[in-house]
C-alpha positions in Angstrom: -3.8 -11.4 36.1 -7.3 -12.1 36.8 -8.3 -11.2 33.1 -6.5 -9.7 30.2 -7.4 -8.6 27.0 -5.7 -8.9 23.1 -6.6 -6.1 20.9 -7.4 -7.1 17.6 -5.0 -5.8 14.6 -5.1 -5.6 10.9 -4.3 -9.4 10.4 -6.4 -10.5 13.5 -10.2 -9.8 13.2 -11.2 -9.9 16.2 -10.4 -9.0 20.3 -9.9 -11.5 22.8 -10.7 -11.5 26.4 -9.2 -14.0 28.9 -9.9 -14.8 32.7 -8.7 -16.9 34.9 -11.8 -19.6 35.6 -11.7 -19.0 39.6 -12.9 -15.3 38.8 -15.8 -16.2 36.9 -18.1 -14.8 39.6 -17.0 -11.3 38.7 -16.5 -12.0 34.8 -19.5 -9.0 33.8 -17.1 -6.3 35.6 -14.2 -7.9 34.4 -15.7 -8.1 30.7 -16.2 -4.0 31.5 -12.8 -3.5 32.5 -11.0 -5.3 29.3 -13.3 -3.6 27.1 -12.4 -0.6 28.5 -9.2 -0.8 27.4 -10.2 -2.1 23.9 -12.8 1.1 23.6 -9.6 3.6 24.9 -7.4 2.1 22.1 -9.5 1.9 19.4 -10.7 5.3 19.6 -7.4 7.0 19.3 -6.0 8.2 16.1 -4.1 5.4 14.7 -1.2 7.8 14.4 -0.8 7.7 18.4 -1.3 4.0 19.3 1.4 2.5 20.6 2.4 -0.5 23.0 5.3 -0.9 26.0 7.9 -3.4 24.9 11.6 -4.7 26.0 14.3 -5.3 24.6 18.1 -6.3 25.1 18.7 -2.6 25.3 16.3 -1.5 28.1 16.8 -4.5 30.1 20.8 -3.2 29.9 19.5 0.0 31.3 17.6 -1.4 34.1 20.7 -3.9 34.9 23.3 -1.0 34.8 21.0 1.8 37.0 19.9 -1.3 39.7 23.8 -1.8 39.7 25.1 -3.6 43.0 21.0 -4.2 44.2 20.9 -7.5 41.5 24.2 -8.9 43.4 22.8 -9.9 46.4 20.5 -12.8 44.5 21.3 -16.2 44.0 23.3 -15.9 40.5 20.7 -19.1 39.1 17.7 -17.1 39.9 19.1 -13.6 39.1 18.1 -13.5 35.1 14.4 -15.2 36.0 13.8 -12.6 38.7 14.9 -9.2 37.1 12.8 -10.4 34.3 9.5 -11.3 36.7 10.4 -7.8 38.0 10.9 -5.3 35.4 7.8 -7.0 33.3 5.7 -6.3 36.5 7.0 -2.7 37.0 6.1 -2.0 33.2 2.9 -3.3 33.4 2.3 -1.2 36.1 3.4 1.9 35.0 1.8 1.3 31.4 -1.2 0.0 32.1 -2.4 1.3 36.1 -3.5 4.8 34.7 -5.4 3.8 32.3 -7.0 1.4 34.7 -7.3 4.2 37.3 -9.9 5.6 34.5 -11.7 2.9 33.4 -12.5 2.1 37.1 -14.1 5.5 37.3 -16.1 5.2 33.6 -17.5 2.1 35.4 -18.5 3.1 38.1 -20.1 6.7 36.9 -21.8 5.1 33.4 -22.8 1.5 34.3 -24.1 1.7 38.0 -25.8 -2.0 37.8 -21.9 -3.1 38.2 -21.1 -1.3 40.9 -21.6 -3.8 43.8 -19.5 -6.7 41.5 -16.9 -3.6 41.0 -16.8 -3.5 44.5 -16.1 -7.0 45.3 -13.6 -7.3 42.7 -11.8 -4.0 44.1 -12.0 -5.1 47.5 -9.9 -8.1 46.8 -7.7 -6.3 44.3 -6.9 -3.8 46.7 -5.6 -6.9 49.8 -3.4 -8.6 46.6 -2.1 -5.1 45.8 -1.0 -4.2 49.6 0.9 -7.3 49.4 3.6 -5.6 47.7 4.3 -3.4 50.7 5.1 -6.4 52.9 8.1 -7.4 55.0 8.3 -10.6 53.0 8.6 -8.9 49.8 10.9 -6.4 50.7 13.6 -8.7 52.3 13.6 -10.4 48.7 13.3 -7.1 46.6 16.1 -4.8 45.5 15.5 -1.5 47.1 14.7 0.6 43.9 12.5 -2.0 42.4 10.0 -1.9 46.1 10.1 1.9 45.9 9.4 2.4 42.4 6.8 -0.1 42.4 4.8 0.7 46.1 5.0 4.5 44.7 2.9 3.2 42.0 0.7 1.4 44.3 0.1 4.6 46.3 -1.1 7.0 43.2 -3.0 3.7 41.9 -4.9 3.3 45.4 -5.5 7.0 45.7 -6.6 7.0 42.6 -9.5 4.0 43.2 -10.5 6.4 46.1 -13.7 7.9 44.1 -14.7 4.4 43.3 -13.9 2.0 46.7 -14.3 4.9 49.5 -11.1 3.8 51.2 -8.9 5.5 52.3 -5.5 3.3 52.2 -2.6 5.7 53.0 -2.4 4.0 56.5 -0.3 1.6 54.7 2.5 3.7 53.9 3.2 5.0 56.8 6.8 5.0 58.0 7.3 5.3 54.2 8.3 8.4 53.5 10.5 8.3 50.3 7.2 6.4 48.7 4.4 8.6 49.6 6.7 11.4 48.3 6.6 10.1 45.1 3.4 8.3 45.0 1.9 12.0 45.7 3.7 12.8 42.3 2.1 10.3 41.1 -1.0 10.4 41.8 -1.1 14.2 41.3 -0.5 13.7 37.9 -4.1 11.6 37.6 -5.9 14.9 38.6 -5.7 16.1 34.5 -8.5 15.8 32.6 -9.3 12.0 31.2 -8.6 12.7 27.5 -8.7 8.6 26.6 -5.8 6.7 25.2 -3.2 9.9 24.4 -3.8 11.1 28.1 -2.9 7.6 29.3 0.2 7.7 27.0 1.2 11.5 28.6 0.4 10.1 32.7 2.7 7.0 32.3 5.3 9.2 30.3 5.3 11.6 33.0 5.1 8.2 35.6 8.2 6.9 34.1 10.1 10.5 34.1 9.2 10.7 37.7 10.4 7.2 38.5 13.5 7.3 36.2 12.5 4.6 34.4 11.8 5.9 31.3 14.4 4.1 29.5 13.8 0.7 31.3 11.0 -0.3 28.6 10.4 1.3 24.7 6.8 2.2 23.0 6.8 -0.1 20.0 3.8 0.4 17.2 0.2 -0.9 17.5 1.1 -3.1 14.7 4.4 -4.0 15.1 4.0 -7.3 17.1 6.1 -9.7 17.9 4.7 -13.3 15.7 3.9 -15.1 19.1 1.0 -12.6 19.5 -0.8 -14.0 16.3 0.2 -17.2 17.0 -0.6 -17.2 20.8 -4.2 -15.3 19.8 
């Protein structure tokens, strides 16, 4: 991740952003982007705030529903991809509406940021269409490369306001993924209503995916100890 951020709770004072040091050349949009985030959670009622998590029981899920997909990896490298996999697809489907948002509150409040937005974009679109690659899918169980390039469509179509590109191209000879990604992205068109309207678009994400069940909504302050001591 080129930058990430680590909301402050009641027994850490304070947020935290992080970037990666090749990215400093875009660290003011970056900066924008985290603190988006931060500004969404903290302004909803506390009574709302939740975070994805996993557990034994969701990864069970996943393992059961992928079902004969996980058997054609190497057994050694089976448990460390499924897990590189299904944290990705969460943090997609958790945290690419929201981001869908905060790419537009950019661009509409703060337009001195708009050309390093741009830049930024422009290269997070190219690492983004990676995923849709021959090279990916060869080594990608078949429900895992739809679920997640569906998310990629709405996500692109979704930066459309902001980059001007249109990126559907792509897909085509996709049909199965534009079908959903359409869902998808459909579901972006309500009204931005902050943090719970994030929470309702990747509820509705998951349902649509059928992956609701592959990761849990744990409370804002019910952390595991490595965040504190990590922080």
């Amino acid at each position: 991740m080129p930058a990430t951020s680590k909301i402050a709770r009641a027994r850490m004072p304070q947020h935290i952003i992080k970037y990666q040091p090749q990215m400093v050349q875009r660290i003011n949009h970056l900066t924008a982007h985290e603190c988006g985030h931060i500004l969404r959670t903290m302004e909803a009622d506390p009574s709302v705030r939740v975070v994805p998590g996993s557990n034994a029981e969701t990864r069970a899920v996943a393992v059961r529903e992928l079902g004969n997909e996980l058997s054609q990896l190497p057994e050694t490298m089976r448990n460390q991809m499924l897990d590189v996999w299904l944290g990705g697809l969460v943090t997609q489907v958790t945290s690419l509406p929201a981001c869908v948002r905060i790419e537009r509150w950019i661009h509409r409040e703060y337009p001195p940021l708009r050309n390093e937005q741009r830049l930024y974009l422009d290269e997070d679109v190219q690492r983004t269409l990676q995923g849709l690659s021959k090279k990916v899918e060869r080594v990608t169980p078949k429900t895992l490369f739809r679920i997640s390039n569906s998310i990629t469509y709405a996500y692109l179509r979704g930066l459309e306001p902001v980059t001007g590109k249109d990126l559907r191209k792509h897909f085509s000879g996709r049909p199965s993924i534009i079908t959903t990604g359409i869902q998808l992205y459909e579901t972006l068109g309500e009204a931005d209503t902050g943090y719970a309207g994030d929470l309702r678009v990747t509820n509705e994400w998951a349902r649509v995916l059928k992956i609701s069940d592959w990761f849990a909504w744990i409370g804002f302050e019910d952390m595991p100890e490595s965040y504190f001591r990590e922080a």
